[in-house]
DSSP file (Angstrom, degrees, kcal/mol; ACC not computed):
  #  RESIDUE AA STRUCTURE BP1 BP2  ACC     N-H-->O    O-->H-N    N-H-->O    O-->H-N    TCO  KAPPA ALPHA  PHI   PSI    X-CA   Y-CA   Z-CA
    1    1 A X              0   0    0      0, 0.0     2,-0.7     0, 0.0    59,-0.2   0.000 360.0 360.0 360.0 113.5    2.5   -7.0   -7.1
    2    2 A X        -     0   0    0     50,-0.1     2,-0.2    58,-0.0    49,-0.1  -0.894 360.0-137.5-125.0 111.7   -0.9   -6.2   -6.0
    3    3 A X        -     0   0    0     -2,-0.7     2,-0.1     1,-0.1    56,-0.0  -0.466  21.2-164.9 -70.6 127.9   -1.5   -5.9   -2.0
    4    4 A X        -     0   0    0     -2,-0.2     2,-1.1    33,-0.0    20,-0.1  -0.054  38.9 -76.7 -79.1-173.2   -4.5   -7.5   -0.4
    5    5 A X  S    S+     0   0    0      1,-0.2    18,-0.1    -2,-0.1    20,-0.1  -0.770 122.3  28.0-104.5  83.1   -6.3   -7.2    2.9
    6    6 A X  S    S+     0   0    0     -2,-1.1    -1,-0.2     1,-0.4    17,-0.1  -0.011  85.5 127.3 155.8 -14.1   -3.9   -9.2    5.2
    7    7 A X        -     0   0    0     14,-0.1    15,-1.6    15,-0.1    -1,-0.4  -0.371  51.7-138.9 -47.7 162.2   -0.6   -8.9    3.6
    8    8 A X  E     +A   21   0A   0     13,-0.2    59,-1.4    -3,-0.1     2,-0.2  -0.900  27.7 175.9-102.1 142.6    2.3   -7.7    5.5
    9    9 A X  E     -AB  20  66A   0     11,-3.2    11,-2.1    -2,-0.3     2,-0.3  -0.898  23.6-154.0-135.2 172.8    4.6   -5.2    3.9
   10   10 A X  E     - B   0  65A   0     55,-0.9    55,-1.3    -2,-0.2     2,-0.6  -0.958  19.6-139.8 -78.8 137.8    7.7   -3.1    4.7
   11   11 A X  E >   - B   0  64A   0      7,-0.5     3,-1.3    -2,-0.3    53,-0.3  -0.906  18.1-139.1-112.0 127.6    8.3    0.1    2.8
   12   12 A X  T 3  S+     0   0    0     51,-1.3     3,-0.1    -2,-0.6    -1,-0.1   0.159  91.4  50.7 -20.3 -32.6   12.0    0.2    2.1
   13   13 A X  T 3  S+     0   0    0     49,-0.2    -1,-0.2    50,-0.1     2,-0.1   0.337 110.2  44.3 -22.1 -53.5   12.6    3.7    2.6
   14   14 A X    X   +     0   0    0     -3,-1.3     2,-0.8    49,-0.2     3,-0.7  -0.561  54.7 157.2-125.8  59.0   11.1    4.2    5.9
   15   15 A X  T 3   +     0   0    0      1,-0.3     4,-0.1     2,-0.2    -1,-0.1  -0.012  67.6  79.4 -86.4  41.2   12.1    1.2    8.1
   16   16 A X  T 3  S+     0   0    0     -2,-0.8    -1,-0.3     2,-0.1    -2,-0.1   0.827  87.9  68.2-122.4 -64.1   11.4    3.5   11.3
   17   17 A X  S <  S-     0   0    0     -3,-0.7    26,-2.7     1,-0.2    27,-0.3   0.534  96.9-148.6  -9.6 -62.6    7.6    2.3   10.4
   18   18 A X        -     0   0    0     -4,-0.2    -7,-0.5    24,-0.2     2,-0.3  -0.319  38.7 -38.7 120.7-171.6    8.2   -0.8   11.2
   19   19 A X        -     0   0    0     -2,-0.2     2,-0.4    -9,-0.2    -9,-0.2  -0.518  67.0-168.9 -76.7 130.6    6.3   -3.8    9.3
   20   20 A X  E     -A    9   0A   0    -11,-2.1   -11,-3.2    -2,-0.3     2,-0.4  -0.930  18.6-134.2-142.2 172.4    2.6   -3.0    8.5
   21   21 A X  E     -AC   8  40A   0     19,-3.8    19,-1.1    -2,-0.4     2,-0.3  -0.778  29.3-111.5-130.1 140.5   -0.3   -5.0    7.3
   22   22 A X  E     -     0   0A   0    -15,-1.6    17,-0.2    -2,-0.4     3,-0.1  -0.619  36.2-179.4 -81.2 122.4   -3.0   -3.6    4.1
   23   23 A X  E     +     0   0A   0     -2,-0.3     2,-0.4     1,-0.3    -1,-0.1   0.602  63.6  12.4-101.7  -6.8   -6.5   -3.1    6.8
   24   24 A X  E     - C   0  38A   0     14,-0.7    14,-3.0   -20,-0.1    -1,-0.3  -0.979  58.3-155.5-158.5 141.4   -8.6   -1.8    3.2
   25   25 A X  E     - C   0  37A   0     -2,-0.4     2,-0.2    12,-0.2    12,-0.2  -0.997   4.5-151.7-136.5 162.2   -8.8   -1.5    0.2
   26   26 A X  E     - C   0  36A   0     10,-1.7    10,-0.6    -2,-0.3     2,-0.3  -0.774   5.0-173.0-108.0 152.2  -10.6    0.8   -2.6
   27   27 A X  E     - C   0  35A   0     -2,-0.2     8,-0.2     8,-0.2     7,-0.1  -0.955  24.9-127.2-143.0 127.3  -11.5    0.0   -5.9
   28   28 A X        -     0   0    0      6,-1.2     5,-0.2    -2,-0.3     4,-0.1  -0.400   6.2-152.5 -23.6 122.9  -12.9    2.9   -8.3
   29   29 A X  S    S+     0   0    0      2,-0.1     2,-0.5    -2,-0.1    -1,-0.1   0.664  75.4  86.7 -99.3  -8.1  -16.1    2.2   -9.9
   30   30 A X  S >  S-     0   0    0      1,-0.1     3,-2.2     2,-0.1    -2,-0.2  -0.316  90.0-110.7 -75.5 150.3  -15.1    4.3  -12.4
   31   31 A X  T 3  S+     0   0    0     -2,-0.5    -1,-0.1     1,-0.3    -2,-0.1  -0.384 112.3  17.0 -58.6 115.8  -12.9    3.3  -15.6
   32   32 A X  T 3  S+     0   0    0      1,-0.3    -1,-0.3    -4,-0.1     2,-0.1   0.750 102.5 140.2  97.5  13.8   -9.4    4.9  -15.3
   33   33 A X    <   -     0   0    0     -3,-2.2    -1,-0.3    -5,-0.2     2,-0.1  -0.676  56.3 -92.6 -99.1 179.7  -10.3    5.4  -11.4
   34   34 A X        -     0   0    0     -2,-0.1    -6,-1.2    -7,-0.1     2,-0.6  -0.280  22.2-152.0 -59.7 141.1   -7.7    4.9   -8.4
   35   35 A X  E     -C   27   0A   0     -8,-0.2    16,-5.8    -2,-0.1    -8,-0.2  -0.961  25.4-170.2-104.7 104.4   -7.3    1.7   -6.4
   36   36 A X  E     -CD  26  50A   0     -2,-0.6   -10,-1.7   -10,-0.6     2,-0.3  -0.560  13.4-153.2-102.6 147.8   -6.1    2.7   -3.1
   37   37 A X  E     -CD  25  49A   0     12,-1.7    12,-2.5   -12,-0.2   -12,-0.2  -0.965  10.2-145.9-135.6 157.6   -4.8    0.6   -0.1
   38   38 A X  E     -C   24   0A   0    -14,-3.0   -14,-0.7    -2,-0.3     2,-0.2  -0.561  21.2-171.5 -83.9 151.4   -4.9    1.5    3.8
   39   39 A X  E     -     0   0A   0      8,-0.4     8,-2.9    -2,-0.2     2,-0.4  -0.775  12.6-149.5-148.6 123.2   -1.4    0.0    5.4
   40   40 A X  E     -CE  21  46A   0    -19,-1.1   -19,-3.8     6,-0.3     2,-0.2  -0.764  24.5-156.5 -84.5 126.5   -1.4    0.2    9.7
   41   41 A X    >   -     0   0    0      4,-2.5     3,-1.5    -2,-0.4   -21,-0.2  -0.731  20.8-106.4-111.2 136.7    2.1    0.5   10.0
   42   42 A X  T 3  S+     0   0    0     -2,-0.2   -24,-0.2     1,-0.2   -25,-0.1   0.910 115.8  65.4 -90.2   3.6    3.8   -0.4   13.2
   43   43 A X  T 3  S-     0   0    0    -26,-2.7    -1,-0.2     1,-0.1     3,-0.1   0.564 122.1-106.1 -62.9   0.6    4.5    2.8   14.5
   44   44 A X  S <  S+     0   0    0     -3,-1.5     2,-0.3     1,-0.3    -2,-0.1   0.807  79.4 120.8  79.0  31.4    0.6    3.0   14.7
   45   45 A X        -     0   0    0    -28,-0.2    -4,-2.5    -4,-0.1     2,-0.5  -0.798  56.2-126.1-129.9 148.9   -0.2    5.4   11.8
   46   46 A X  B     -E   40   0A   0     -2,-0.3     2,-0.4    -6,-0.2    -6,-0.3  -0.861  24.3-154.5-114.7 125.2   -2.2    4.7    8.9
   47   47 A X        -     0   0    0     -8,-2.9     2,-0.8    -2,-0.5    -8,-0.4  -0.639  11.8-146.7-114.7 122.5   -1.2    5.0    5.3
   48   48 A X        +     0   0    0     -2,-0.4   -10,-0.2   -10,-0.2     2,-0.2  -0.688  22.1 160.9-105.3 127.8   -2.4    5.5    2.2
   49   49 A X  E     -D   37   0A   0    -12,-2.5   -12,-1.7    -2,-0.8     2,-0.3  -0.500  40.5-117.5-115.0 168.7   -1.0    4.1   -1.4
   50   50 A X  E     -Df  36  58A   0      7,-0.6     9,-2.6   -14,-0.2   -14,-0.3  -0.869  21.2-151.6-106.1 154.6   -2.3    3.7   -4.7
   51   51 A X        +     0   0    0    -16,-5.8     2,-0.3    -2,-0.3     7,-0.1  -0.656  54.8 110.7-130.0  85.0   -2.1    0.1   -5.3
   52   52 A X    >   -     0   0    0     -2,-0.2     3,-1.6     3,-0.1     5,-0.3  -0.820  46.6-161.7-154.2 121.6   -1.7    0.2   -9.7
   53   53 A X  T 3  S+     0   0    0     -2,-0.3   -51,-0.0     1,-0.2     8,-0.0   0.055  93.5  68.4 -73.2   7.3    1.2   -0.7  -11.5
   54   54 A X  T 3  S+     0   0    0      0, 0.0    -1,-0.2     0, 0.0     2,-0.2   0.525  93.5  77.7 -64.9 -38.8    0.2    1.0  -14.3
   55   55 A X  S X  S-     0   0    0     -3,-1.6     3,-0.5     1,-0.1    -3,-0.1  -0.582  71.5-145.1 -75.2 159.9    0.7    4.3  -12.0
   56   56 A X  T 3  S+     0   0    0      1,-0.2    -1,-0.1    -2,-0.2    -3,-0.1   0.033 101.3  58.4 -84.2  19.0    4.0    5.6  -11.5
   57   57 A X  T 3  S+     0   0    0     -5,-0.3    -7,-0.6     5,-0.0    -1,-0.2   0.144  82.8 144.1-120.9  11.8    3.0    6.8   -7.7
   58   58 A X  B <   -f   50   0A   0     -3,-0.5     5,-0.2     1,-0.2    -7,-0.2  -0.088  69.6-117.4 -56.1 160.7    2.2    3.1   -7.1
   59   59 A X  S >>>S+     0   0    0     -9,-2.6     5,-2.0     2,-0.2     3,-1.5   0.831 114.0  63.1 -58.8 -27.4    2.9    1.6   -3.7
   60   60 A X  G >45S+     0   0    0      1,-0.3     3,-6.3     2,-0.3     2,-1.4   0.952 110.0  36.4 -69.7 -86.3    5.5   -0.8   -5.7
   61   61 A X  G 345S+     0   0    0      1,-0.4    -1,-0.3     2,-0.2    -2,-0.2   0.176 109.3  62.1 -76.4  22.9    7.7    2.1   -6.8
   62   62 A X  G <45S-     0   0    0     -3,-1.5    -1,-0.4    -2,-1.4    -2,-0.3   0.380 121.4-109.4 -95.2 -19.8    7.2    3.9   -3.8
   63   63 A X  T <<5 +     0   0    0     -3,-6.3   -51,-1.3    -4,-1.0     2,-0.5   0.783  67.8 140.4 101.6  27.6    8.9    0.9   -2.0
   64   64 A X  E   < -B   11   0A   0     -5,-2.0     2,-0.5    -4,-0.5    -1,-0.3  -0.855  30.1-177.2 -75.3 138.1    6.5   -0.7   -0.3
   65   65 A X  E     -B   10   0A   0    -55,-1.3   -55,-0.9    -2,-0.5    -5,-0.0  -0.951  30.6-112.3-134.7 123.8    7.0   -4.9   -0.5
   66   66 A X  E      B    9   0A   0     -2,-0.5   -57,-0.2   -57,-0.2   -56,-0.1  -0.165 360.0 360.0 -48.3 154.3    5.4   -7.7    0.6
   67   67 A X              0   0    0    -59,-1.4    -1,-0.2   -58,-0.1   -58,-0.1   0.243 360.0 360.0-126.0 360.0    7.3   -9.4    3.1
């Protein structure tokens, strides 16, 4: 699962959030760097996740999911 700029996701955990949509993402230029996504949530806060399934802090096993 790799989030994009216009998914919608819910995080599993935190349904108080409400459904929120990825508004950026970062890509490392280094080898072995982070790939980070922004997610606007609807409670109006913005969030940040690492978006690699190779990490264990990834957004996946943090419980955010495409909807």
């Amino acid at each position: 699962m790799y989030l994009k700029i216009g998914n919608r996701v819910r995080h599993l955990r935190y349904s108080v959030w409400g459904q929120g949509e990825v508004v950026e993402e970062k890509h490392s230029t280094l080898e072995g760097g982070f790939c980070l996504v922004r997610i606007l949530f609807n409670d109006g806060i913005e969030r940040s996740f690492i978006n690699d399934l190779d990490n264990g802090a990834c957004c996946y096993y943090a419980g955010v999911r495409i909807i």
